[in-house]
N, C-alpha and C positions, 0 to 999 in steps of 0.2 A: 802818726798817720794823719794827714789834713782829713778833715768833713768835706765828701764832694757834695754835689745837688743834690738832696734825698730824691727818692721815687715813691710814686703816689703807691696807695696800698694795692690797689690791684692790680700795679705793675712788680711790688716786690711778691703777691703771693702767684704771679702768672711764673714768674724767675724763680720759685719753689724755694721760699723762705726756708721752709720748717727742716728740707733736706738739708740745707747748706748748714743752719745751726745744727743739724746731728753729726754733720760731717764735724766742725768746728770740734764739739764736745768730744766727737770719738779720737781725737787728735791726743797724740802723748802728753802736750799742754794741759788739755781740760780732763784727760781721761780720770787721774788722780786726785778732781778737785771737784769731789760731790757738793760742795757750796756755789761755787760758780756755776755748776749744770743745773742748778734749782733757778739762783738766781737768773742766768740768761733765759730757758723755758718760761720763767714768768712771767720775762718785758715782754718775750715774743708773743705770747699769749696775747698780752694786753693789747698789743699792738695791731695785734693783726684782728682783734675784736672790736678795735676802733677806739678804745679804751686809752692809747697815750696820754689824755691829758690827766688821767687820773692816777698817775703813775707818779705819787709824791712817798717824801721819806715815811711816814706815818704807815700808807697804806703796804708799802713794801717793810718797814720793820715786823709789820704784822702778818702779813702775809707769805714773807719767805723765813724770816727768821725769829720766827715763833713766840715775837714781844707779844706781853699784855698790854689790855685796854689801857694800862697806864705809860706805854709807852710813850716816852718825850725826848724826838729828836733833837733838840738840844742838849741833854746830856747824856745821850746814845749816842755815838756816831757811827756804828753798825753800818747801816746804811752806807753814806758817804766811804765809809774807807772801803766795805765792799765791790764798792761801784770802781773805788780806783783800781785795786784788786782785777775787777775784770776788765778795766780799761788795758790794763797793763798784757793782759793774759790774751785781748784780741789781737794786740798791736804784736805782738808776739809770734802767735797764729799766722798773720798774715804776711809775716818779718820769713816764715820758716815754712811749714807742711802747704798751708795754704796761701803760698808765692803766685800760684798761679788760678784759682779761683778766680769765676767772673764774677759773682754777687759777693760784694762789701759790705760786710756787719760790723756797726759803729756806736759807744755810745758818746754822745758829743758831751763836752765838758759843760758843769751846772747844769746837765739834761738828763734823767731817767729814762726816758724813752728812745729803743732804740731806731738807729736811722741808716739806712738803705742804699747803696750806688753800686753803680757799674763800671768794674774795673776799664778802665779807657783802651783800646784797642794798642795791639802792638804794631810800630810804627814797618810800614811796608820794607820789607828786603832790597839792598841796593840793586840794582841795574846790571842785570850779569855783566855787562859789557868794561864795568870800571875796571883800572888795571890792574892785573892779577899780583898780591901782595908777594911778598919776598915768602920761598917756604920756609917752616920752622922745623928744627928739628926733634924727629920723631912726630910728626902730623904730616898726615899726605894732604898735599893742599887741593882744593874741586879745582876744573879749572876748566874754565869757560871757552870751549871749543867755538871759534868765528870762522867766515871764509875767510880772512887774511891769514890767521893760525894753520886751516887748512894748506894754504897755499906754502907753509914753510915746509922747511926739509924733512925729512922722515929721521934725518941722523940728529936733528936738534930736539925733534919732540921725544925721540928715545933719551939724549942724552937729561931731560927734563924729568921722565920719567925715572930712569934709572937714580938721578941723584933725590928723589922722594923718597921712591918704594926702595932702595936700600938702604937709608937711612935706619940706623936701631931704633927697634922699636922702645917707646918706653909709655908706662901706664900712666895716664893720666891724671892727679891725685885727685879725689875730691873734694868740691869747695865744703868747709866747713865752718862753722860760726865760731866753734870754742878757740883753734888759731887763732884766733882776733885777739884772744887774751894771751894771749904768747907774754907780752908787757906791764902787762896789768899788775899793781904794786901787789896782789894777793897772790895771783898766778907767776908770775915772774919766776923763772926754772926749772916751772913743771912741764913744761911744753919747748922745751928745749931739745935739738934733734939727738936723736941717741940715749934722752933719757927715759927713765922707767920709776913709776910710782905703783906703790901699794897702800892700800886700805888697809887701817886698822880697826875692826870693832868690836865697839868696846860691850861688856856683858855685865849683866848686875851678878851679886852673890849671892848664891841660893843653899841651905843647908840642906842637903839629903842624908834624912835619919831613915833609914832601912825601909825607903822608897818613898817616903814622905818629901816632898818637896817643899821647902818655907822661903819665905822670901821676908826680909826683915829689912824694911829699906834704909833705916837708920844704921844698917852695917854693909861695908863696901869696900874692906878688903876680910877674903877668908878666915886670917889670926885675929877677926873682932867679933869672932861667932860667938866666943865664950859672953862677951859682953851681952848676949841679948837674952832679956829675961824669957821671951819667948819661947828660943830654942832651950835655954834650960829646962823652962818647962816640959817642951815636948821630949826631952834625951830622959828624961825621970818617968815620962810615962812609957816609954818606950824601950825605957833600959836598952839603951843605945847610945853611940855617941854620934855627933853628926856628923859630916866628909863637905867641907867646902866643895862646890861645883859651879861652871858657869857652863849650861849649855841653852839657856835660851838668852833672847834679847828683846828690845822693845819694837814694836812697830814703827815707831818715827826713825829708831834708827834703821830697819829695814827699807824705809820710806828712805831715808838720806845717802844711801847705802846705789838704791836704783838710782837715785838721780847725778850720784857722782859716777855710776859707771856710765851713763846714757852719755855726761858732759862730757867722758875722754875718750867715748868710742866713737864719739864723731869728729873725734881729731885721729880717729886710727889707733889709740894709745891701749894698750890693756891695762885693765886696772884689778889684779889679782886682791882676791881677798887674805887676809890673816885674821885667826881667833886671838884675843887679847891677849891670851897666856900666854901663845904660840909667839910673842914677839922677840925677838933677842937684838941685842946691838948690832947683830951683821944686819939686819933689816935695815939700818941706817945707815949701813955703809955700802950697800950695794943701789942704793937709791932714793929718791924723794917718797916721802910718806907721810899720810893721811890719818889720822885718830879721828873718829866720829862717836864719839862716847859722851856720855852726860857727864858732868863735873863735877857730881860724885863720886863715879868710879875710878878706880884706880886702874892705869895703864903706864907704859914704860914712858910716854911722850911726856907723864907727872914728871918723870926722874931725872928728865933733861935740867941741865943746869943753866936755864935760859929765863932773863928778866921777863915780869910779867907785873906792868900796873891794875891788875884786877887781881883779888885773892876771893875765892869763894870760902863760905865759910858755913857750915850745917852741923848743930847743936841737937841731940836728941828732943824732940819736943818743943824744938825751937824754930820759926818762922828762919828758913834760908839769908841768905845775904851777898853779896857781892860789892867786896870793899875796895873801893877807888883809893891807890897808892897815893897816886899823884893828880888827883883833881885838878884839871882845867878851870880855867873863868867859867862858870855858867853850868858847872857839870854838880853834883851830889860825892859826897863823900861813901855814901851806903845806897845801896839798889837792893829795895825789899823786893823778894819773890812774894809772891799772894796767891798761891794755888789753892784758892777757897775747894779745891775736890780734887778727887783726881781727873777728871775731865774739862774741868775749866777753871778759870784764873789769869792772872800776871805769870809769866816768866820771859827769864830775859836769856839770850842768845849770847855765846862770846867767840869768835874767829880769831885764834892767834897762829903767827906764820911768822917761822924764826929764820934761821940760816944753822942745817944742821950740824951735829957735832962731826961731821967731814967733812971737809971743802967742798963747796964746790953744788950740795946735795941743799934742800927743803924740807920741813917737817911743817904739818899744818895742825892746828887740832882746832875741831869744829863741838860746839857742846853745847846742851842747857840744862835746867836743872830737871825737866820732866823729858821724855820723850819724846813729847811734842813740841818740845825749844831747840833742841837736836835736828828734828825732821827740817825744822823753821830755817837754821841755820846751815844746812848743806841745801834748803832752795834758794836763800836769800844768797849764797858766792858761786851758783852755778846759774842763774837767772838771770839774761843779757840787757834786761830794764833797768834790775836790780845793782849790778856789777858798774853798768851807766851812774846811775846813782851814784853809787860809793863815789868813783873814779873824779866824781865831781866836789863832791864833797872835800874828797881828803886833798886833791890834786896832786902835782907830782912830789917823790920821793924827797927826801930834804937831804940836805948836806950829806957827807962821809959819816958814817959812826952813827945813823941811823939802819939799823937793815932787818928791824924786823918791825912787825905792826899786829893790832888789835883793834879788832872792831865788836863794839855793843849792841846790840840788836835788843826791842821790846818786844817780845810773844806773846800776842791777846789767846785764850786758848780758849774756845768753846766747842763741845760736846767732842771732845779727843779729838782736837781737830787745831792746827795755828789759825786761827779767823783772820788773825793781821799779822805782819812785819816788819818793824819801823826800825830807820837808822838812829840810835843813841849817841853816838860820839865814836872816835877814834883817834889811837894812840900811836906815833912811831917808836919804835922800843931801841934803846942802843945796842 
């Protein structure tokens, strides 16, 4: 979105700044992104106390995102990629809910401070008098009654009317953003008329010993219960034995879960859910489908007999990994996870989208190693900034004998949250 003229401040707060940013926040966009509602309240604050100029990375790492005194923007970039972050998330806003809002909230690039305008007026309606276009069918067209029109036959302006108003009716679909991706090397099939996707998700392994719930993350399929010292433990004091179960999940993936149903129900598309266990092969053969599971767990989309240049690989007590098959120029043969906690850390995001084991059908699986690399990666291929991105990056599809593709994504995670999500590389897969 171009920078118009800003407006002086006490023309943006007579135009009720503080409303239009709750409206902003309260928008599906910003609703789910308690960092970007701290950060935009903050500039607005600043801004509208006269305060912009004081509005550098330093004073904002420590004031929104909770750096100490020894904060140094140069090897934080917090800041900076936040700000892109919300640039990305206005342009969005105003791309979609807020189309038609009069006050413009911007932050310009290399600027922290935000800046102000007025959406420019809509250009005045033709001239009833221009001549009346050809009707379409199924739209009754207005039609500019003149004294010349007056002065025609009564048998033509019925025969006018009758060939509108009996024309079938038919509903008029709604515009929608995610059609756009009908083509898109990720989307490619799923938006295809007549077709139908379902979600997969995926659930961690929990041992329930006679009501005791455990969760051993180091085990992720059921038959690897025996393996954990822990549940032994617990089956000898409880003189029990334990029952694999998967009924809950994670946050991020409930978080990924909403956001790919929001992306196909404004293409009209249902997107039914399935529990992981609950999958069987006719899932793949009555349609396209979606695994949203971390890459630890096991699900049937594992079983598929489809190339993948990324192996993930998790060692009991061993730092994660993600081993590049076939290394690019410029790319790493090994991607260390570093989830220094459970709540923050490195983890990295993988998008792989095959062509499934029935003609004609898509299988997608979206994963990371924590929950919040999962949630990172069903925002980062339903995100129309995001999706821009990719589509640039990778450009179009290459030869025959390519038809499936992988994309890497970085996950900054702080306090159970994706802070950042960067493009890493991408593969077409034969």
């Amino acid at each position: 979105m171009s920078v118009r003229e800003p407006l002086p401040r006490d023309v943006v707060e007579a135009h009720q700044a503080r409303p239009q940013v709750e409206r902003i926040l309260a928008s599906p966009i910003f609703r789910d992104a308690p960092i970007q509602q701290r950060f935009l309240h903050y500039l607005l604050d600043q801004a509208l106390a006269g305060s912009a100029g004081d509005l550098k990375e330093y004073a904002i790492g420590t004031a929104v995102f909770a750096r100490g005194p020894d904060f140094d923007p140069r090897h934080d970039s917090i800041v900076r990629v936040q700000a892109g972050v919300l640039r990305k998330k206005l342009a969005a806003y105003y791309e979609g809910p807020g189309a038609g809002d009069e006050l413009i909230v911007e932050i310009p690039r290399g600027h922290y401070a935000p800046s102000f305008s007025l959406r420019p007026p809509e250009p005045l309606p033709e001239p009833l008098h221009q001549p009346l276009p050809q009707p379409l069918l199924g739209r009754r067209p207005w039609l500019s009654v003149t004294a010349a029109a007056m002065a025609g036959t009564a048998l033509g302006a019925i025969a006018v009317w009758l060939a509108a108003g009996m024309a079938p009716s038919r509903p008029t679909a709604p515009v929608t953003h995610p059609s756009a991706w009908a083509r898109h090397p990720l989307w490619q099939g799923f938006f295809d008329p007549g077709s139908t996707v379902k979600l997969v998700m995926g659930a961690p392994v929990f041992a329930d010993i006679t009501g005791l719930l455990v969760r051993d993350v180091d085990v992720n399929r059921p038959e690897d219960l025996s393996t954990s010292a822990t549940v032994r433990l617990l089956e000898r004091e409880r003189h029990a034995k334990s029952i694999p179960v998967e009924i809950y999940t994670g946050m991020g993936e409930a978080e990924g879960a909403s956001l790919l149903s929001r992306f196909f129900t404004q293409a009209a598309i249902d997107l039914p859910l399935i529990r992981n266990r609950q999958t069987r092969w006719q899932d793949l053969s009555s349609g396209n489908v979606i695994f949203l599971a971390s890459l630890r767990f096991r699900t049937l989309g594992r079983e598929l007999d489809r190339p993948s240049d990324f192996q993930f690989v998790a060692a009991p007590g061993q730092p994660s990994v993600l081993k590049n098959l076939r290394p690019q120029p410029g790319e790493e043969t090994l991607y260390r996870f570093d989830m220094t906690s459970r709540s923050s850390g490195r983890d990295f995001a993988l998008v792989t989208v095959w062509p499934s084991t029935f003609p004609g059908r898509r299988v997608m699986f979206i994963g990371g190693s924590s929950t919040w690399g999962t949630a990172a990666g069903a925002s980062y291929v339903t995100d129309p900034l995001s999706l821009r991105e990719l589509q640039e990056r990778i450009g179009p599809a290459p030869a025959a004998g390519k038809a499936g593709l992988q994309v890497l994504l970085r996950v900054d995670v702080r306090d159970n949250q994706a802070a950042s999500t960067t493009f890493v590389t991408s593969h077409w897969l034969p």
